[in-house]
N, C-alpha and C positions, 0 to 999 in steps of 0.2 A: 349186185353183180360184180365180178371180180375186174379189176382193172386193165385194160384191152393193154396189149404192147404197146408199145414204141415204136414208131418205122424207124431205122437205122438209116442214117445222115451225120454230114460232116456239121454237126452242129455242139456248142457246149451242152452242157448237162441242161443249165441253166432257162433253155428255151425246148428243154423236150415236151414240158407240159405247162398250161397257162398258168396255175398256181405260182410256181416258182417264180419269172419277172415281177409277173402283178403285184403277188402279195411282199416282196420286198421292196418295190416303187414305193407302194403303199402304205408300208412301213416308214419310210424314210422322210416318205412326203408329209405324212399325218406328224408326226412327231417336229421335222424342220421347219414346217409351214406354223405350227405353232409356238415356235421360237421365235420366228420371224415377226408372229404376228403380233406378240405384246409390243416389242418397240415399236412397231409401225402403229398399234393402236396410241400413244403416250405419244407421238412425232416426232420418236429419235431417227426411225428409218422411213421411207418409201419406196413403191416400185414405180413401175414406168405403165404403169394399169392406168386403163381407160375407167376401172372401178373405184367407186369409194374405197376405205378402208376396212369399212364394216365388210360388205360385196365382196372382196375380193375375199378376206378371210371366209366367208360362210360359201362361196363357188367354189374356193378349193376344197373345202371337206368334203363337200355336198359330189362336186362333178371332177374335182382332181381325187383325194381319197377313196371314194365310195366305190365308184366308178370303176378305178382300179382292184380293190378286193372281190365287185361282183361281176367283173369280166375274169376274174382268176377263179371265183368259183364253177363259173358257167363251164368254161372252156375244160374245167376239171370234170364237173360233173357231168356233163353234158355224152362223155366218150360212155360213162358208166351206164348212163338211161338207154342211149341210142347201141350201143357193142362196135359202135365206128371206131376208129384212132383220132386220137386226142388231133386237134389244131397246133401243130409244133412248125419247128425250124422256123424258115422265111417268111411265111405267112404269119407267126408268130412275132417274128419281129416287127415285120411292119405295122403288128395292132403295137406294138412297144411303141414303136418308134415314134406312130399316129399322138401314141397317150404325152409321148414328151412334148411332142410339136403344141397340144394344146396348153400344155402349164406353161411353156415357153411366149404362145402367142395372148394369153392369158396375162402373164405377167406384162409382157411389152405392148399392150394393145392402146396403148397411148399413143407412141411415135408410127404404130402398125396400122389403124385405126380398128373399130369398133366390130365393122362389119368383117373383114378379111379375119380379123381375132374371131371371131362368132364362126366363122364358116369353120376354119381350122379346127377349134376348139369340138364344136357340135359334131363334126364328124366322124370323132370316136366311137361316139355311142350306135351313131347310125352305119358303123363299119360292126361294130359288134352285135346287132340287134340284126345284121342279116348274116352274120360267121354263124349265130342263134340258131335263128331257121332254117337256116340250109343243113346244117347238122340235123338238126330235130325231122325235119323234112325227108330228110335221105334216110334217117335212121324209121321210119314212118314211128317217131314218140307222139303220138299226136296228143296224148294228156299232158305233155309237160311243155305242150307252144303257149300254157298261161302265163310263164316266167318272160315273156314276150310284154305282156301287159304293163307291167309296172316299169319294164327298161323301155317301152314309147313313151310313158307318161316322163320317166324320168328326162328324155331326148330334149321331150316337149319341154320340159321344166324349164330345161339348161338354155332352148329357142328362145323363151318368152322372159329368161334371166337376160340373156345380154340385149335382148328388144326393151324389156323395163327400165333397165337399170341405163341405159342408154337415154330414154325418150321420160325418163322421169326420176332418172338421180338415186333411186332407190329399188328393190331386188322384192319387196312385201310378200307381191303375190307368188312368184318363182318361187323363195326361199321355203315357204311352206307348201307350195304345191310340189315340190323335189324332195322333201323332207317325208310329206306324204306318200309317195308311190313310195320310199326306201321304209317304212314302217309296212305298208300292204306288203312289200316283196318279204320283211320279217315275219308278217305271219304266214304268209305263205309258204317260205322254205322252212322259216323257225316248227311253222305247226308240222313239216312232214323229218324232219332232223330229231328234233329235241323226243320227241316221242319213243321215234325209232331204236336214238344213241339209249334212250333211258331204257325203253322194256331191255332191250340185249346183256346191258351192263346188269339189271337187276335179276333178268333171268338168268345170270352163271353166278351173281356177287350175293346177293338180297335179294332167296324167295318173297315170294308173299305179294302183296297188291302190286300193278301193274297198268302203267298209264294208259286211261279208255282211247281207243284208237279212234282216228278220223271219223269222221260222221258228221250228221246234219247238224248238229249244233254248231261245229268248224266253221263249214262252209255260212251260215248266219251269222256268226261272229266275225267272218271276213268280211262276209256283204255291209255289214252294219257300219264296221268299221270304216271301209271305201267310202260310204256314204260321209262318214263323219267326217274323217278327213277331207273329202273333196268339198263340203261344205265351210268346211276351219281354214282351204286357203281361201275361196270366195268370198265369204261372207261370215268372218270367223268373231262378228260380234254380234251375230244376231242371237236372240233367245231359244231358237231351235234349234241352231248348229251345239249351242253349251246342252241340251238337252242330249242329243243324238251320242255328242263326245264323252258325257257320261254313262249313258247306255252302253257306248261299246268299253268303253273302261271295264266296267261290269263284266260284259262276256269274256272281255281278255284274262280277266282277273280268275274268270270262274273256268276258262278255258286251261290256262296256266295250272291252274288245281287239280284237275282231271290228268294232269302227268306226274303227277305221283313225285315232284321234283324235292319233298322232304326226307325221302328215302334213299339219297343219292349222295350224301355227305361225305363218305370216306373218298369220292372220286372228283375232283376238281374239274377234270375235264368235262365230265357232264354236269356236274351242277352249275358250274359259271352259264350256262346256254341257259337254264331257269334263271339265276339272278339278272343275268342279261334280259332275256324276254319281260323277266317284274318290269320293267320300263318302259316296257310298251302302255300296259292299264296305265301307271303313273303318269305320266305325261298324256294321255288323254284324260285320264283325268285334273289334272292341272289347266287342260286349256280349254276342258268344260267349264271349269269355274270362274277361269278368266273371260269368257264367253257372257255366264249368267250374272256373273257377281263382278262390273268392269269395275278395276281399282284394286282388287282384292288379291289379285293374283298375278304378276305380270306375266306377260307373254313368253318372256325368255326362262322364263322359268319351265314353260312346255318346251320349248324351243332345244333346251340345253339338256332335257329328261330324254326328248327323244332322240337327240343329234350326240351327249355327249357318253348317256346313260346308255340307249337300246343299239344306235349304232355302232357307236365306239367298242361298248363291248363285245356285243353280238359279231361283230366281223372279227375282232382280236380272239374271242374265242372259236369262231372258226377256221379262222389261219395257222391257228396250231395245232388243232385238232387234224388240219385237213393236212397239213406238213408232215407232220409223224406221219400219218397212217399211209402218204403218198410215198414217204421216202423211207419207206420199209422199216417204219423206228418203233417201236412199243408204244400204245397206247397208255401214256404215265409220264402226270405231271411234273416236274421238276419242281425244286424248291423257287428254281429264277423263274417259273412260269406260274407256280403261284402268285408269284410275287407282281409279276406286270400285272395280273388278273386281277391284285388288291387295287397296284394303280390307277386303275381306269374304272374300277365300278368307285373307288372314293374320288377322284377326279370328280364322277360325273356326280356326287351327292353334293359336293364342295362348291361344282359350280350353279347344282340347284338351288341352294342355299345364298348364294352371292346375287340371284336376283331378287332375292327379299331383302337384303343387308344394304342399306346406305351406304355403309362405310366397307366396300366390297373390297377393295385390293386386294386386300393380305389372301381374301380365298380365290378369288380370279387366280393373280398367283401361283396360289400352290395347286390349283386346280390345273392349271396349265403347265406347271413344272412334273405334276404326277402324270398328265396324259402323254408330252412327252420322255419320259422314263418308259412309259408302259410300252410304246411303239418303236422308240430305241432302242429299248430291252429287248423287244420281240428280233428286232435285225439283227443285231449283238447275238441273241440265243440261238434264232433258226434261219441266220444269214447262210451259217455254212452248208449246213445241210439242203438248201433252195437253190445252189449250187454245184452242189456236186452228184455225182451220179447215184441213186437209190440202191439201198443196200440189198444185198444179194439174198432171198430168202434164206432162212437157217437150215439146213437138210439134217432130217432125223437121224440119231445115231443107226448104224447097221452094226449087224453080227460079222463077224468076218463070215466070207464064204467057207 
C-alpha cells in the first residue's frame, strides 16, 4: 500500500514519521552505549545504575536499542497496513521524549532508586504497545494485532528485568526471555518482509525460482520456535529445551531456504535481510547444544548469535531499507552502506567466536569497535536524510503542449 500523507503541522521534518527519531536514537544509542561499555566492563568508567555492569550493558541493547528500532518500525508500518496517518508531531515526541526519560532513569537509577527507574523506564513500551492497538484497532487491521505479542512479552521482559536484577543481582531469566520475544518478532516480520522484498526484486531483476510464499510450514516453524525459546529462558538446561532448540533451528534453517535468498546477490539490500535472518537457525542452534551438551558450547555464544548476529543486523538492515524507501530515495546500496552491513554481520561472527577463545580481548574488541562503525556509520550516512523533508517524487518528462 502506498504511503498515507502527512498531516501538515508546525513540526520538523524529523518528527513527521516514527522511523526518523527512533531509528537515529537508535543509531546513536547502539553504537555510543558500546563505547561506553568496554571501559565500564575493564573499571575505567561507571554509571550511577542501580545495574551490574553486565545488566546495564545487555538492557540497553535489549530495551534502549531494540525498542527504539521496533517502535520506529511499527509507527512506520503500522500507517501502511491500517491507510490511517502516521503517529507524528506531539504525540511523536512525547513517545521521544518517554524513550529519553527511560535511558536517562536507567542510567541514574542508583541515586533515583530501582523502582521509580522501572516505572519510567517500562513505560515506554507500555505507551507504545497501546499508540499499537489503537491504530490497528481504528484501522480494523485485525491480522496484524499479533505484532502486539512479542512487544507484551517484550514489556514483560523489561518488568521481570529490573524485578530480577534488583531482588537477585542478576538479569538470567529477563535477558533471555527479551532476547526471545525480539527473535519471535524476527520471524514474524522477517518471514512476511524478506520474502515479499525478494520475490519483487527477483521478479523485475532475476526471472526464474521464487521464494515459496507463507504457509503452514511458517506458521510451525514460529510455533516451534516460541516454544523453544520460552523453554531456553525457563529452563534452558534441561535435555528437552536443547532438543526443541534444535528442531526449530532446522525449520528456520529449511524456512530461510524456501526464500530463494542465493539468488539475490547483485542486490545488498535484499540479501543482507537473508544473511541477517542465517542467525536466527545459528543461535538456536548453538543454544541447543549448550542445552544438550553442558560445557560444550557456552551460552554467550547463543546469546551474542542472536543479540549481535540476528538483531544487530536485521534492524540495521531494516533502517536503511526503510530510510531510502520513506524518504523518497532509490532503493541502492551505497558503497558506505555496504560497508556498515560488513560491519555488523563480522562484528557478530568475531563476537561468536570470542566465546569459545580464552584469550578473547583482541576479538571482543574489534567486535565492538566494528559494531560501533556500523551504527555510527548508519547516522553519519542516513542522519541527514532522517531529517530532512522527503524528497519530492520525480515527475515524468512531458511533450510540450
Amino acid at each position: 500500500m502506498a504511503i498515507p500523507r502527512t498531516r501538515p503541522g508546525n513540526y520538523p521534518a524529523v518528527l513527521s514519521y516514527g522511523f526518523r527519531p527512533f531509528f537515529l536514537l537508535a543509531s546513536l544509542q547502539a553504537g555510543g552505549a558500546i563505547l561506553f561499555w568496554l571501559p565500564l566492563f575493564y573499571g575505567d568508567l561507571d554509571t550511577q545504575s542501580a545495574f551490574a555492569p553486565v545488566d546495564w550493558h545487555i538492557h540497553e541493547m535489549l530495551f534502549g536499542y531494540l525498542t527504539a528500532v521496533v517502535t520506529g518500525f511499527l509507527l512506520t508500518a503500522i500507517p501502511n497496513w491500517t491507510g490511517r496517518l502516521p503517529v507524528q508531531g506531539t504525540p511523536l515526541l512525547l513517545l521521544v521524549l518517554l524513550w529519553l526519560a527511560g535511558r536517562m532513569a536507567v542510567f541514574f537509577s542508583g541515586p533515583l532508586g530501582w523502582l521509580p527507574a522501572a516505572v519510567v523506564d517500562c513505560a515506554f513500551l507500555l505507551a507504545v504497545a497501546a499508540a499499537a492497538a489503537i491504530e490497528i484497532v481504528a484501522g480494523r487491521n485485525w491480522r496484524n494485532l499479533k505484532v502486539l505479542a512479542p512487544i507484551s512479552v517484550l514489556f514483560a521482559a523489561n518488568v521481570v528485568f529490573h524485578v530480577e536484577a534488583h531482588a537477585l543481582g542478576a538479569s538470567d531469566l529477563a535477558r533471555r526471555l527479551g532476547i526471545g520475544a525480539a527473535i519471535v518478532l524476527i520471524m514474524v516480520i522477517g518471514g512476511r518482509i524478506i520474502p515479499s522484498f525478494t520475490r519483487n526484486w527477483l521478479a523485475r531483476e532475476n526471472p526464474g525460482r521464487l521464494p515459496t510464499p507463507f504457509g503452514r510450514f511458517d506458521a510451525v516453524a514460529i510455533t516451534i520456535s516460541a516454544l523453544a525459546l520460552a523453554a531456553w529462558a525457563f529452563v534452558p538446561e534441561r535435555t528437552g529445551t536443547g532438543v526443541v532448540l534444535v528442531a526449530a533451528a532446522t525449520f528456520n534453517a529449511a524456512r530461510l531456504a524456501r526464500w530463494a535468498g542465493y539468488r539475490t546477490t547483485r542486490d545488498p539490500l535484499v540479501l543482507v535481510l537473508h544473511v541477517a535472518y542465517a542467525f536466527v537457525p545459528l543461535g538456536l542452534l548453538l543454544a541447543g547444544c549448550a542445552a544438550l551438551a553442558p560445557g560444550s558450547v557456552p551460552e554467550a555464544a547463543a546469546v551474542h548469535a542472536f543479540g549481535v548476529g540476528a538483531i544487530g543486523s536485521m534492524t540495521l538492515a531494516v533502517m536503511t531499507r526503510a530510510t531510502l524507501g520513506h524518504t523518497g530515495r532509490d532503493l541502492k546500496a551505497s558503497a558506505g552502506t555496504v560497508a556498515i552491513y560488513a560491519c555488523v554481520v563480522l562484528a557478530a561472527l568475531l563476537r561468536i567466536l570470542a566465546a569459545f577463545d580464552p584469550g578473547r580481548d583482541m576479538l571482543i574488541h574489534a567486535s565492538a569497535g566494528l559494531w560501533a562503525v556500523a551504527f555510527l556509520g548508519y547516522a553519519a550516512l542516513y542522519g541527514g536524510m532522517l531529517v530532512s523533508p522527503r524528497l519530492k517524487a520525480r515527475q515524468p518528462n512531458r511533450a510540450p503542449a
